[in-house]
C-alpha positions as CSV (number, residue, x, y, z in Angstrom):
1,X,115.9,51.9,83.5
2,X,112.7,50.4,82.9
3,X,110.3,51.5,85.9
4,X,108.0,54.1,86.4
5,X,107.6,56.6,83.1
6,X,111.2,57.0,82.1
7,X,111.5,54.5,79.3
8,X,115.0,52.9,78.9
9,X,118.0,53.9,79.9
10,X,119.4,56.7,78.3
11,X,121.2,56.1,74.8
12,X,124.6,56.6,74.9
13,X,124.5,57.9,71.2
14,X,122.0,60.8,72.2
15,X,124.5,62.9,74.4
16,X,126.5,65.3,72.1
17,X,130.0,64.0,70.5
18,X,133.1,65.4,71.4
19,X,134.7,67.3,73.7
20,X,134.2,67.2,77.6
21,X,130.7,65.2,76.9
22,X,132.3,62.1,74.5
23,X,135.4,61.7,77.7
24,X,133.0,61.8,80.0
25,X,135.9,62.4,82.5
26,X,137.6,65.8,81.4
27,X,136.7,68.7,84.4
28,X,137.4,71.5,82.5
29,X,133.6,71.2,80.9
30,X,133.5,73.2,84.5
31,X,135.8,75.7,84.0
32,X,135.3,79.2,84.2
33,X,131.8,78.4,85.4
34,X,130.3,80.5,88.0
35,X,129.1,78.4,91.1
36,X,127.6,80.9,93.2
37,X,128.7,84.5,94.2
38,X,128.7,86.7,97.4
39,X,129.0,90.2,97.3
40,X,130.9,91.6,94.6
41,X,133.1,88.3,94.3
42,X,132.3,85.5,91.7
43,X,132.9,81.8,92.9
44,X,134.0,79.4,90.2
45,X,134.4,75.3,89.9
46,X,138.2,76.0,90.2
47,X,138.1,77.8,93.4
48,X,135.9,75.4,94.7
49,X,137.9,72.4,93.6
50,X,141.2,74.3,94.7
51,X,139.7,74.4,98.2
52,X,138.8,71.2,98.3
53,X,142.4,70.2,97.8
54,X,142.9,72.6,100.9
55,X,141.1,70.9,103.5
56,X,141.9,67.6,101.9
57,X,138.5,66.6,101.0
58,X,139.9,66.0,97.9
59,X,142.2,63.4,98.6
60,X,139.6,61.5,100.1
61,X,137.8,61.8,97.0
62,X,140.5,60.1,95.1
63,X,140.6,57.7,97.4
64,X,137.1,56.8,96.9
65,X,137.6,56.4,93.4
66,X,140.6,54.5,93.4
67,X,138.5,51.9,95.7
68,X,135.7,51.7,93.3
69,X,138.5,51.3,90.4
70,X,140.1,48.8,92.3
71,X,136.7,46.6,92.7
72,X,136.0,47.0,88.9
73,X,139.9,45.1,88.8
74,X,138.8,42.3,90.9
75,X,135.6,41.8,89.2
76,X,137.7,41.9,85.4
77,X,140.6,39.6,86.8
78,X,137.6,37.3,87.9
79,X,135.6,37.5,84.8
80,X,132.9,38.9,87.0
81,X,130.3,41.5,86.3
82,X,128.2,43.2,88.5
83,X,124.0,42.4,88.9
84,X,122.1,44.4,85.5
85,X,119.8,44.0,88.4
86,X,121.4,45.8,91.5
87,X,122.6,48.5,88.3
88,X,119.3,48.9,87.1
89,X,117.7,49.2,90.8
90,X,121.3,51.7,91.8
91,X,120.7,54.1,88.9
92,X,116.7,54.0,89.0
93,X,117.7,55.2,92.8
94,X,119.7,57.4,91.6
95,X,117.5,58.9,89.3
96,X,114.4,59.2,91.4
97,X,116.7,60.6,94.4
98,X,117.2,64.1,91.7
99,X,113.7,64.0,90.1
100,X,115.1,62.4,86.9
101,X,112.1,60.8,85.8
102,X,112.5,60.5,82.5
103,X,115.5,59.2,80.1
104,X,115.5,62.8,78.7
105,X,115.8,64.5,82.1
106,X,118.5,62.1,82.8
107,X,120.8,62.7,79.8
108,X,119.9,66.9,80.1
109,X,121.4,66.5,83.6
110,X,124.1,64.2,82.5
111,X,125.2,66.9,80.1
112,X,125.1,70.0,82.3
113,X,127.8,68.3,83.9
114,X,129.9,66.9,81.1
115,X,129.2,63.2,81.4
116,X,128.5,60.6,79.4
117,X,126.2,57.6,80.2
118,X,128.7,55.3,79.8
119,X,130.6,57.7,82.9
120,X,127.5,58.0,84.9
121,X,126.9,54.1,85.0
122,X,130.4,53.2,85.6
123,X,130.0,55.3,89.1
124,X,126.7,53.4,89.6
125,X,128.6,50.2,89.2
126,X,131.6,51.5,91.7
127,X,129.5,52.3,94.0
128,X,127.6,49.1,94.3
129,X,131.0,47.2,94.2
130,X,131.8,50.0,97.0
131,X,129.0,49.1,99.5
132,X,129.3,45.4,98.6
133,X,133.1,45.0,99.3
134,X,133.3,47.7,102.4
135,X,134.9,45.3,104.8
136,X,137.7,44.3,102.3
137,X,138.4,47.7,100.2
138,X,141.8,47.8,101.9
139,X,142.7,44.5,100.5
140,X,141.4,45.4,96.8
141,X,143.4,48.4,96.7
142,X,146.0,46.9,97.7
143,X,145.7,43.8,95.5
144,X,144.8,45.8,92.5
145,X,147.3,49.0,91.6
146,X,145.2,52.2,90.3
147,X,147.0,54.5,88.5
148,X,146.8,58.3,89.0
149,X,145.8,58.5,85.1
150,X,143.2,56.0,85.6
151,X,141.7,57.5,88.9
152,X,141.7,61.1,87.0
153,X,139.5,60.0,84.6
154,X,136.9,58.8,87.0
155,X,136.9,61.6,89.4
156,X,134.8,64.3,87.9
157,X,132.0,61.5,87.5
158,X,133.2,60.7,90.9
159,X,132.6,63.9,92.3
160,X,129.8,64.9,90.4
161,X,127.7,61.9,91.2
162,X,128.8,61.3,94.5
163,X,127.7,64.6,95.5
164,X,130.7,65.4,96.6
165,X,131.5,68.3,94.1
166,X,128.1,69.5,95.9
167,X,128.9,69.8,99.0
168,X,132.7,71.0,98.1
169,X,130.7,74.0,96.7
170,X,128.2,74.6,100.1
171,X,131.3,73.9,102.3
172,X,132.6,77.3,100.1
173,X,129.8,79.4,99.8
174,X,129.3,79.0,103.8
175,X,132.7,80.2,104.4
176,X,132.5,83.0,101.7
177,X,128.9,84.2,103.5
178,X,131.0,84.5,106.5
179,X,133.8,86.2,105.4
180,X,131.0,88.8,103.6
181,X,129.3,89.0,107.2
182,X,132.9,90.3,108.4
183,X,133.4,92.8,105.8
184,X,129.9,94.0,106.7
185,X,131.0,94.3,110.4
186,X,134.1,96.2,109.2
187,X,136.5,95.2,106.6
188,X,135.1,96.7,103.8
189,X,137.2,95.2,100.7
190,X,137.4,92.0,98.8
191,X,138.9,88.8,99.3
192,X,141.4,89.7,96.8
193,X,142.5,93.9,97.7
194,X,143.2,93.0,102.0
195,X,146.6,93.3,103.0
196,X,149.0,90.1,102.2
197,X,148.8,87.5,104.8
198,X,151.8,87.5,106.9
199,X,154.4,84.4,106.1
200,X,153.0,81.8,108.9
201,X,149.6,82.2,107.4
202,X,150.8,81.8,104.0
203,X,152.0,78.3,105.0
204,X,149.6,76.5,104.4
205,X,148.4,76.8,101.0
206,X,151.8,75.3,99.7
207,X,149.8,72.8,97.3
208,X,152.2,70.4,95.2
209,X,152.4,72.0,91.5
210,X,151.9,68.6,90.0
211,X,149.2,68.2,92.1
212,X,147.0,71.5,91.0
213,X,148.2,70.3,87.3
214,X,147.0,67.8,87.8
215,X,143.2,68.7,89.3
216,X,142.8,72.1,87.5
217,X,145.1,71.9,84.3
218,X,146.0,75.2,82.4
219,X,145.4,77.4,86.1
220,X,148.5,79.8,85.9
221,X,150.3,80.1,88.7
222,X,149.9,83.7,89.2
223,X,146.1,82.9,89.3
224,X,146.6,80.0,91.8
225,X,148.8,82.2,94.2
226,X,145.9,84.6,94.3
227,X,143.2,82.2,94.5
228,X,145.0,80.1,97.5
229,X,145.4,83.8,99.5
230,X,141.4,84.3,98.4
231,X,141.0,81.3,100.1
232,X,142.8,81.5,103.3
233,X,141.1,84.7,104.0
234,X,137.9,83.2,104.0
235,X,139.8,79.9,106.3
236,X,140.8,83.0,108.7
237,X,137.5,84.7,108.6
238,X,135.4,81.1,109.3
239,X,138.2,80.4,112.4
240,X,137.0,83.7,114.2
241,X,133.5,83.4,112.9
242,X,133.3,79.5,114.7
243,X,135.0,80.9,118.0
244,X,132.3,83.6,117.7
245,X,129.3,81.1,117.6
246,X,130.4,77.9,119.7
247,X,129.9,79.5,123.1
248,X,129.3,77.4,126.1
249,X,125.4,78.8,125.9
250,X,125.2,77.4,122.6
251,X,127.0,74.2,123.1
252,X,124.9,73.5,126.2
253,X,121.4,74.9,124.7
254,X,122.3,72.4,121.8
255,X,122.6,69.2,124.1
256,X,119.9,70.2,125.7
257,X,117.6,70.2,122.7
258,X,119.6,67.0,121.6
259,X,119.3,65.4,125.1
260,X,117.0,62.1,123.6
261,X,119.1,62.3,120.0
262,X,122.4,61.9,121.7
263,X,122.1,59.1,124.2
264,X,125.0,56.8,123.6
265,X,124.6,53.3,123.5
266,X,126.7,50.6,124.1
267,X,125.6,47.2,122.9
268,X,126.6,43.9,122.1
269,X,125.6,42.9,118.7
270,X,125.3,39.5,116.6
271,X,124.3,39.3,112.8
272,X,122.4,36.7,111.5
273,X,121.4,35.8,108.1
274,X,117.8,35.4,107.7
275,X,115.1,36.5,110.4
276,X,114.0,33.0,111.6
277,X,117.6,32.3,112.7
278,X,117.7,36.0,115.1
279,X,114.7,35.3,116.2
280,X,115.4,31.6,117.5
281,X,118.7,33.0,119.3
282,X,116.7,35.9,120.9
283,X,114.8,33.6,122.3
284,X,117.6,31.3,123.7
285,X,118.7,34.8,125.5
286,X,115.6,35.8,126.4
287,X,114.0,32.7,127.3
288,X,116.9,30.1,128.2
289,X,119.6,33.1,129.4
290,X,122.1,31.9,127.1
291,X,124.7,34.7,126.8
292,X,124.3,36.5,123.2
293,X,128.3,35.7,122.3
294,X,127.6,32.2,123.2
295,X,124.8,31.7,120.7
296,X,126.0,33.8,118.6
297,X,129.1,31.5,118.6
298,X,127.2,28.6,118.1
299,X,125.0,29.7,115.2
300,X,128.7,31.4,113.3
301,X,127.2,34.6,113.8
302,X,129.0,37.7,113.3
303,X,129.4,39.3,117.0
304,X,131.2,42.4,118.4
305,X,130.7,45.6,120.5
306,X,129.4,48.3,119.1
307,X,128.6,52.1,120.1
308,X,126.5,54.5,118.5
309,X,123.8,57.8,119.2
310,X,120.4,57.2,119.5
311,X,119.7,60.0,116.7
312,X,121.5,56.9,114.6
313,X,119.0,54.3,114.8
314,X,115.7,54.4,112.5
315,X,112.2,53.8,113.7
316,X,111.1,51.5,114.9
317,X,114.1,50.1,116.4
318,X,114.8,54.2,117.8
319,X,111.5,53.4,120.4
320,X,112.8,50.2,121.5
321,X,116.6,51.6,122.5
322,X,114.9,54.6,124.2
323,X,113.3,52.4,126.2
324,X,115.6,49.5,127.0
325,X,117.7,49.0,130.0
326,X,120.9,47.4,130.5
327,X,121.2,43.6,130.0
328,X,117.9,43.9,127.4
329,X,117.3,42.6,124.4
330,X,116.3,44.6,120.9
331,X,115.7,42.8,117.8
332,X,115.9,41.8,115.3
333,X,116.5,44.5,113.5
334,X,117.0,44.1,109.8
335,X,119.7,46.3,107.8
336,X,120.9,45.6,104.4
337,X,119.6,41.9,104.1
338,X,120.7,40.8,107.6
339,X,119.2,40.8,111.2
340,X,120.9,41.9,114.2
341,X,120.1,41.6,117.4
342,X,121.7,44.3,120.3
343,X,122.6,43.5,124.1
344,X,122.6,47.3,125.8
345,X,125.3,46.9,128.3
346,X,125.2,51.1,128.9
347,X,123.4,53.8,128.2
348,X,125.3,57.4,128.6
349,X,123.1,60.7,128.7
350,X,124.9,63.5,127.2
351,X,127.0,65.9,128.6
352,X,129.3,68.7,127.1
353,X,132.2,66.5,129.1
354,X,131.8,63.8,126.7
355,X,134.3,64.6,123.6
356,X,131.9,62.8,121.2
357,X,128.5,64.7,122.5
358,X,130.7,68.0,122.3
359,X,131.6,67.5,119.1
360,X,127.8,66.9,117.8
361,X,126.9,70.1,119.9
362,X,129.7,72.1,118.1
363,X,128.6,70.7,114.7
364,X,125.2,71.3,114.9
365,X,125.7,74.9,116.3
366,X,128.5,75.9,113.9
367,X,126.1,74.5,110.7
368,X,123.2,76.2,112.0
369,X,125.0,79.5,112.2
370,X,126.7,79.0,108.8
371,X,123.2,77.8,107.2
372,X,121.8,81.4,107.8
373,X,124.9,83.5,106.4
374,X,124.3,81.2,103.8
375,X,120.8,81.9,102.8
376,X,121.3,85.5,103.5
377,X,124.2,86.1,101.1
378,X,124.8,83.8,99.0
379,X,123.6,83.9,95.4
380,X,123.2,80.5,93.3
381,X,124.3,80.7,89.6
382,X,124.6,77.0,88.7
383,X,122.2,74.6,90.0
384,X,124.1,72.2,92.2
């Protein structure tokens, strides 16, 4: 790290020895730590790791980490490293993104949540490997074996510097602020004193034992059971609170808000390399009517069909999709290194028939409603 006022990158001799710190890898520097609390009921790391197990967002977590493991492999079995470069430019990123600014704000942060610098950079260098290597991930895995040893030592770094753990720990707290709206209506006892749940809602918090072990180590399972049930009370709760919020009123006042946002495009799209060579085949479409595929073709340019939202695009690229009609041009527009240029073929307006647009509307209703249980009853303990 050698921009701005930070100095150099942190020293991996500064952060304390031993324990959770020198592993850089071991969750349980977590433990027992209150995350936020609603009510009369305390929210720790393990419930909110436990329910990240639940909806399977911890699985995909893994599975993040096993690709970026898997990309570190192919570099090793090539006698590859990554850019200092791209690491210095990833973690100065990364830095800036939290206000880090200097190397002792970095390693303070760094040891709030257990990790070492040696832990911290190894996630900076996954993740470029990650974004480089997107296309072929399935391949890596699946050319280089990651062990379940090996991804569980990366995945609190993983998690933690990802942001996942983050927003693991908002996904929680929203549901907990609605299940505390609830009691407020009329259920006036804790997560832990209602009634058992009946045997079809118990079903799904059967969790793999090895599994749990293996994610919160030394949780007994007395404490699990009652934790899980904890849980799918405040599943239960969120269910009646969503049914509650997405009316058709709300889906329809949302698209109607949205109505520029969530215009669906469908375009055909070629990449090129460098700008000179987007611009020259723009011109043979828009000046020669060539067909896009057909230069594209000619030039070995990357071409397919692609759909997206309008609310996707970035300015100033947004203004010229707005505009366009089918059979027009747009572009080049450059994203990560390359230039693409887009063929619309169709524009779609939203409507609450469209699956997709629905979906939006629901999301964007359901957050909004969450958001404000949220920052009504939910008290922060640990900075996130």
């Amino acid at each position: 790290m050698r921009n701005r006022n930070c100095g150099a990158t942190p020293s991996r001799d500064r952060l304390a020895p031993g324990g959770c710190a020198a592993r850089g890898w071991a969750m349980d520097a977590l433990f027992g730590r209150v995350v936020f609390s609603v009510g009369q009921e305390a929210y720790r790391w393990e419930d909110v790791l436990l329910a990240a197990m639940l909806w399977g967002d911890w699985a995909r977590l893994e599975r993040q980490a096993q690709e970026g493991l898997a990309c570190l492999k192919l570099l090793e079995a090539n006698d590859e490293e990554c850019d200092p470069d791209e690491v210095d430019a990833a973690a100065d990123e990364f830095r800036y993104a939290r206000d880090l600014l200097t190397a002792e704000e970095t390693e303070a942060w760094l040891r709030r949540w257990g990790l070492t610098v040696d832990a911290w950079m190894d996630y900076i260098r996954r993740s470029i490997l990650r974004q480089q290597r997107a296309a072929e991930l399935p391949a890596i895995v699946a050319a280089h074996p990651v062990s379940p040893d090996e991804i569980a030592q990366a995945i609190h770094a993983e998690g933690v510097c990802s942001g996942h753990f983050a927003r693991f720990a908002q996904k929680l707290a929203g549901r907990a602020a609605v299940h505390e709206r609830g009691r407020e209506q009329g259920a006036p006892v804790a997560p832990d004193q209602e009634p058992d749940l009946p045997e079809a809602d118990a079903a799904p918090l059967v969790l793999p034992p090895a599994a749990i072990a293996r994610v919160l180590p030394g949780l007994s399972t007395e404490v699990c059971r009652r934790r899980l049930i904890a849980l799918a009370r405040l599943e239960r709760a969120f269910e009646r609170f969503a049914a509650q919020a997405l009316t058709p009123k709300a889906i329809r006042d949302a698209i109607q808000a949205h109505h520029l946002d969530w215009i669906q495009l469908h375009c055909r799209s070629a990449v090129f390399p460098d700008e000179a060579a987007a611009r020259e085949a723009a011109l043979c479409v828009r000046e020669d009517g060539q067909a896009l595929g057909a230069v594209a073709r000619a030039a070995q340019a990357a071409a397919r069909l692609v759909r997206f939202y309008l609310e996707e695009t970035q300015p100033p690229a947004r203004d010229l999709f707005l505009s366009a009609r089918p059979g027009e041009l747009v572009g080049p527009v450059p994203s990560d290194g390359a230039f693409t240029l887009f063929q619309v073929v169709r524009k779609i307006l939203p409507s609450p028939e469209d699956p997709g647009v629905r979906r939006r509307a629901e999301g964007h209703v359901l957050e909004r409603a969450v958001e404000r249980e949220v920052n009504a009853r939910v008290r922060w303990q640990s900075p996130l």
